[in-house]
C-alpha positions as CSV (number, residue, x, y, z in Angstrom):
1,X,256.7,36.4,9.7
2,X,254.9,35.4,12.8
3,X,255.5,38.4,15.6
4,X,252.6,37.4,18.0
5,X,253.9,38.3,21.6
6,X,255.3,34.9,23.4
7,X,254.5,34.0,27.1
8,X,258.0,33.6,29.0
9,X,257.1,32.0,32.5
10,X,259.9,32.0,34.9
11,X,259.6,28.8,37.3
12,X,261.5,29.6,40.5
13,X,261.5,28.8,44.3
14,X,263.3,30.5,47.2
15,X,265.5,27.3,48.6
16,X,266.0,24.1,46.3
17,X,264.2,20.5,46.8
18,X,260.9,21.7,46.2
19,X,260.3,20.4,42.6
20,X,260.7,22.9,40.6
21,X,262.2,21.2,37.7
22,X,260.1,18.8,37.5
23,X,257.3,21.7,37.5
24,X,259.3,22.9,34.8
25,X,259.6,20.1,32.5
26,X,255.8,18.4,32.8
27,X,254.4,21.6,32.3
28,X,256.3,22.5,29.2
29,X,255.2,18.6,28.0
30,X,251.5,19.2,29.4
31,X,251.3,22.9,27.5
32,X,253.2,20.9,24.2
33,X,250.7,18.5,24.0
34,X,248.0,20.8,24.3
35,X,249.3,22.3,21.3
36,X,251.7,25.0,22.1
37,X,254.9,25.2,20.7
38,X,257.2,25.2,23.9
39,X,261.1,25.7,24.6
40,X,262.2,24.9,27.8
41,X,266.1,27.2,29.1
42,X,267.8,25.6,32.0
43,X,268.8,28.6,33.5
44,X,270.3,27.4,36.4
45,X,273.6,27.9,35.6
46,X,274.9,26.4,38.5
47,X,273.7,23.1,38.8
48,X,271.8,22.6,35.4
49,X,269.4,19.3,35.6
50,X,266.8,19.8,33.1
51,X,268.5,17.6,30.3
52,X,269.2,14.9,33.5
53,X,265.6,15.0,33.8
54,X,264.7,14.2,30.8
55,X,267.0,11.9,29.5
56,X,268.5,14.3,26.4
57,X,272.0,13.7,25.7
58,X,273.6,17.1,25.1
59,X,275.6,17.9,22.6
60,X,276.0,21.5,23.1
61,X,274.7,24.0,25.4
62,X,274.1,27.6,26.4
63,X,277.8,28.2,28.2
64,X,278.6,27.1,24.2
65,X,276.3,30.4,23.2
66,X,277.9,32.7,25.9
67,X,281.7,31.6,24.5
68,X,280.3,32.4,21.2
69,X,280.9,29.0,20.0
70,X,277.4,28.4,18.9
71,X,274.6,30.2,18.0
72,X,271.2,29.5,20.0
73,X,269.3,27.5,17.5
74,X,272.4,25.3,17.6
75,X,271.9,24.1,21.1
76,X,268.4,23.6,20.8
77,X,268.1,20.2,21.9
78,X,264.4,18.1,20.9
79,X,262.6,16.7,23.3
80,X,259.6,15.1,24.5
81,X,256.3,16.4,22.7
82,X,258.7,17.9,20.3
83,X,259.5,20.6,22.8
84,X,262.6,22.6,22.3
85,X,265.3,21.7,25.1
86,X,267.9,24.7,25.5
87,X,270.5,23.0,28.2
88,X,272.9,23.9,30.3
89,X,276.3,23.0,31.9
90,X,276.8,22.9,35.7
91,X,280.2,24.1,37.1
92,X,281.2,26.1,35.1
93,X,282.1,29.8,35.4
94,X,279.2,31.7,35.6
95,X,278.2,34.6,32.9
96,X,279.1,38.1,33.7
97,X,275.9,41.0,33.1
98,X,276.8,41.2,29.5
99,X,276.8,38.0,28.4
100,X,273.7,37.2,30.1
101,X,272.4,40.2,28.3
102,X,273.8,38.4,25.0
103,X,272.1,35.4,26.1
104,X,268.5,36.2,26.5
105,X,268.6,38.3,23.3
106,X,270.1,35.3,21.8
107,X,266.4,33.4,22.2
108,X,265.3,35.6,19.7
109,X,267.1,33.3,17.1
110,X,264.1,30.7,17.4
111,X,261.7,33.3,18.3
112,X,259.4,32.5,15.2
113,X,258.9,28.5,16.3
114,X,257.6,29.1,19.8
115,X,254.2,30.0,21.7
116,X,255.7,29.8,25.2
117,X,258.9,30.0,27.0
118,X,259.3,27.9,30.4
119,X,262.8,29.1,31.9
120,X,263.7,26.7,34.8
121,X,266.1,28.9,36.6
122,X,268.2,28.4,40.1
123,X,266.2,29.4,43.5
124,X,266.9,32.2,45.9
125,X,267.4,35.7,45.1
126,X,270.7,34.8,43.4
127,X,271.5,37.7,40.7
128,X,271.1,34.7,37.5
129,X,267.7,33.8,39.2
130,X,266.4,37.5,39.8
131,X,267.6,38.5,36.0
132,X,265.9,35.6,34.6
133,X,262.6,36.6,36.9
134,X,262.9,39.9,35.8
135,X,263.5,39.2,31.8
136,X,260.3,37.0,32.0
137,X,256.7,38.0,31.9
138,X,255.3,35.4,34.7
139,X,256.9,34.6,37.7
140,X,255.8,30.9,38.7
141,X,256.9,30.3,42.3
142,X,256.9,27.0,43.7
143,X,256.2,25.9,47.3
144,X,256.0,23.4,50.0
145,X,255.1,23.2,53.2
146,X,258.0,23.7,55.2
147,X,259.2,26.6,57.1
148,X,262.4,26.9,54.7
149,X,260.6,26.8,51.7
150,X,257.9,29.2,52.8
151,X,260.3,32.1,54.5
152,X,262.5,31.4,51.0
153,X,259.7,32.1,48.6
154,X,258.6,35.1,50.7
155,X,262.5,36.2,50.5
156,X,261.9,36.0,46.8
157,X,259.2,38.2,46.2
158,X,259.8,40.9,48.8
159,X,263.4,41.1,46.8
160,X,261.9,41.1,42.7
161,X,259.2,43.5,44.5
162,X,260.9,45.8,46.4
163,X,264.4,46.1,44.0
164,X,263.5,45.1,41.1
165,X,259.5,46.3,40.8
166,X,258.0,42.8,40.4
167,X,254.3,43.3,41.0
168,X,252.8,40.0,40.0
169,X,253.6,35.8,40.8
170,X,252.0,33.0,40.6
171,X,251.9,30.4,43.8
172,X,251.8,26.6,43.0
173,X,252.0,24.7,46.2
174,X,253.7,21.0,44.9
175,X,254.1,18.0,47.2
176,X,250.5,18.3,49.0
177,X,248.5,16.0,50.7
178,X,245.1,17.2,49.9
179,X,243.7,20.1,47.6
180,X,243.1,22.3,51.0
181,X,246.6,21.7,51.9
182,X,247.5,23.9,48.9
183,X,244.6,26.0,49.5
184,X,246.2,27.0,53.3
185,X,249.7,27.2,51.9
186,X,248.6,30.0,49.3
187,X,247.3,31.5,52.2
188,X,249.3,31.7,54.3
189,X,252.1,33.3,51.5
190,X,248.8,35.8,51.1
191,X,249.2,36.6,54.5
192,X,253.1,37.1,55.0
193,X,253.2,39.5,51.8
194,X,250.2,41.3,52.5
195,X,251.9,42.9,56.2
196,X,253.9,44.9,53.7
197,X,254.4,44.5,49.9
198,X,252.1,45.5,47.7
199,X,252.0,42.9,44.8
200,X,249.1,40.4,43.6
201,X,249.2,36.6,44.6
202,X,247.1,34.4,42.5
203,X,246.9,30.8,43.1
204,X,247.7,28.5,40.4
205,X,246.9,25.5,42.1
206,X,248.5,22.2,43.9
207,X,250.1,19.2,42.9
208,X,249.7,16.2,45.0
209,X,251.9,14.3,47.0
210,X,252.7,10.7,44.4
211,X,255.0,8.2,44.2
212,X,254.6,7.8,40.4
213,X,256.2,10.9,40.0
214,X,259.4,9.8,42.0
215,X,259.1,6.7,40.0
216,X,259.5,8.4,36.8
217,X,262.4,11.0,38.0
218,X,264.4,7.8,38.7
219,X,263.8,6.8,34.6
220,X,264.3,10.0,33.8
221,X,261.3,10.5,32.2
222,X,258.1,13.0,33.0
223,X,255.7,11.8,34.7
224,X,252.8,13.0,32.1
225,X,254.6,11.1,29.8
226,X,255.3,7.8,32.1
227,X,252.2,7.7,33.8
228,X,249.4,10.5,31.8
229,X,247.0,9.2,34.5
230,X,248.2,9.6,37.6
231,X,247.3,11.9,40.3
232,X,250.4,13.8,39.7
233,X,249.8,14.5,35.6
234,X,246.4,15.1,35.8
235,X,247.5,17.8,38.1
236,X,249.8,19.0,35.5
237,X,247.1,19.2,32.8
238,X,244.8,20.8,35.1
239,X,247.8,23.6,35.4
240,X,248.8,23.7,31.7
241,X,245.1,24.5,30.9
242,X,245.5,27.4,33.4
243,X,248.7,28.6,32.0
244,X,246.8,28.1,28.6
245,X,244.4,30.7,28.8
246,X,246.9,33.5,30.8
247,X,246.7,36.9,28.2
248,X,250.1,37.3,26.4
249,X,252.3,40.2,27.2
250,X,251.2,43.3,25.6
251,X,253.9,45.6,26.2
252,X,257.4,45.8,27.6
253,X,257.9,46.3,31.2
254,X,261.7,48.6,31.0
255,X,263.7,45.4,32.5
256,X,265.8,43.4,30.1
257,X,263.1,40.7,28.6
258,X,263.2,37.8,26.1
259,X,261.8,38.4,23.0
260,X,261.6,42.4,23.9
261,X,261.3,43.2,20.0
262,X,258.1,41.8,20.2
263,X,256.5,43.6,22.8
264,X,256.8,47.4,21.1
């Protein structure tokens, strides 16, 4: 039995309509198809899109896992690349502290067919999104350059640092209009958190501004799969090989985490 550690990336922004599902879902393709073995969670419980996005009919889904209807490998839904599409319903009540518990130790069910876990969770420092950032191993925050998004990411981190002892994220600036233009955004995040948190900011990179991209969202496809050579999914491949070469998790960090048997 295959217990190599497994990298668990949670995508996350601090106010909504800045991509991040879309982030989610190409770079769990773009990492797929670079040979990984990838499951993608919806973990916005709230108002769960990933399946929307891709254009996977769901049969059954994670609230099925927290009624104990279903087991976890029984909502595992295939998807493009052949990666492994765990969906959820929006609307519905949301899970209490236990059975969110029961739900991340649940992924352990299909712990022995992955590399990588992408977890597409809600945004702000709502208590599902800050449990899923905490349970993960890499916290991907994605931002745009608007006031809102900026002052919301910032929210974000001064919250996982200073309550819940996150020391480490990851910036990707998304809807740019030139590489420096993601360059200056990362900056200026360096500059806001650096006044008075001390955690490390590294700069994934920047995905560019392209209307292929909203072309594909309205076919419900990716767009490395509906257009592999446009600015956008080159942009994504460029990140994937990034994400590609980040050291797995060597130990546990004391929070609740996916696959914690793993880590001792």
């Amino acid at each position: 039995m295959d217990l190599s550690p497994i990298q668990v990336i949670a995508v996350t922004s601090g106010k909504g309509g800045v991509g991040k599902t879309q982030v989610s879902t190409n770079l769990a393709i773009a990492l797929a198809r670079r040979g990984q073995r990838v499951a993608l969670f919806d973990a916005d419980l709230a108002l769960a899109n990933v399946d929307v996005a891709l254009g996977v009919n769901v049969r059954a889904c994670s609230a099925d896992v927290l009624a104990g209807r279903r087991s976890l490998a029984e909502v595992v839904h295939i998807g493009p690349a052949a990666i492994k599409v765990v969906p959820s319903a929006s609307g519905g009540p949301l899970p209490t502290p236990a059975q969110l518990a029961g739900l991340i130790h649940a992924f352990s069910d299909i712990a022995n067919d992955l590399d990588v876990l992408i977890i597409d969770t809600g945004r702000g420092i709502d208590p599902i999104v800050v449990s899923m950032a905490c349970a993960a191993q890499e916290v991907l925050v994605v931002v745009c350059d608007e006031p809102t998004s900026v002052a919301g990411a910032y929210a974000l981190i001064k919250h996982l640092h200073l309550v819940h002892g996150v020391c480490r994220f990851h910036v990707l600036a998304n809807m740019t209009r030139s590489p420096e233009e993601g360059v200056y955004l990362f900056r200026k995040m360096l500059k806001l958190t650096e006044r008075s948190l001390d955690v490390a900011l590294h700069y994934l990179g920047a995905l560019p501004f392209d209307e292929q991209l909203r072309t594909s969202v309205r076919k419900q496809r990716a767009v490395v799969e509906e257009f592999p050579r446009s600015k956008c999914a080159v942009a994504f491949k460029t990140i994937a090989n990034r994400v590609y070469g980040w050291p797995l998790p060597s130990a546990p960090r004391g929070n609740l985490e996916f696959f914690f048997e793993r880590l001792l």
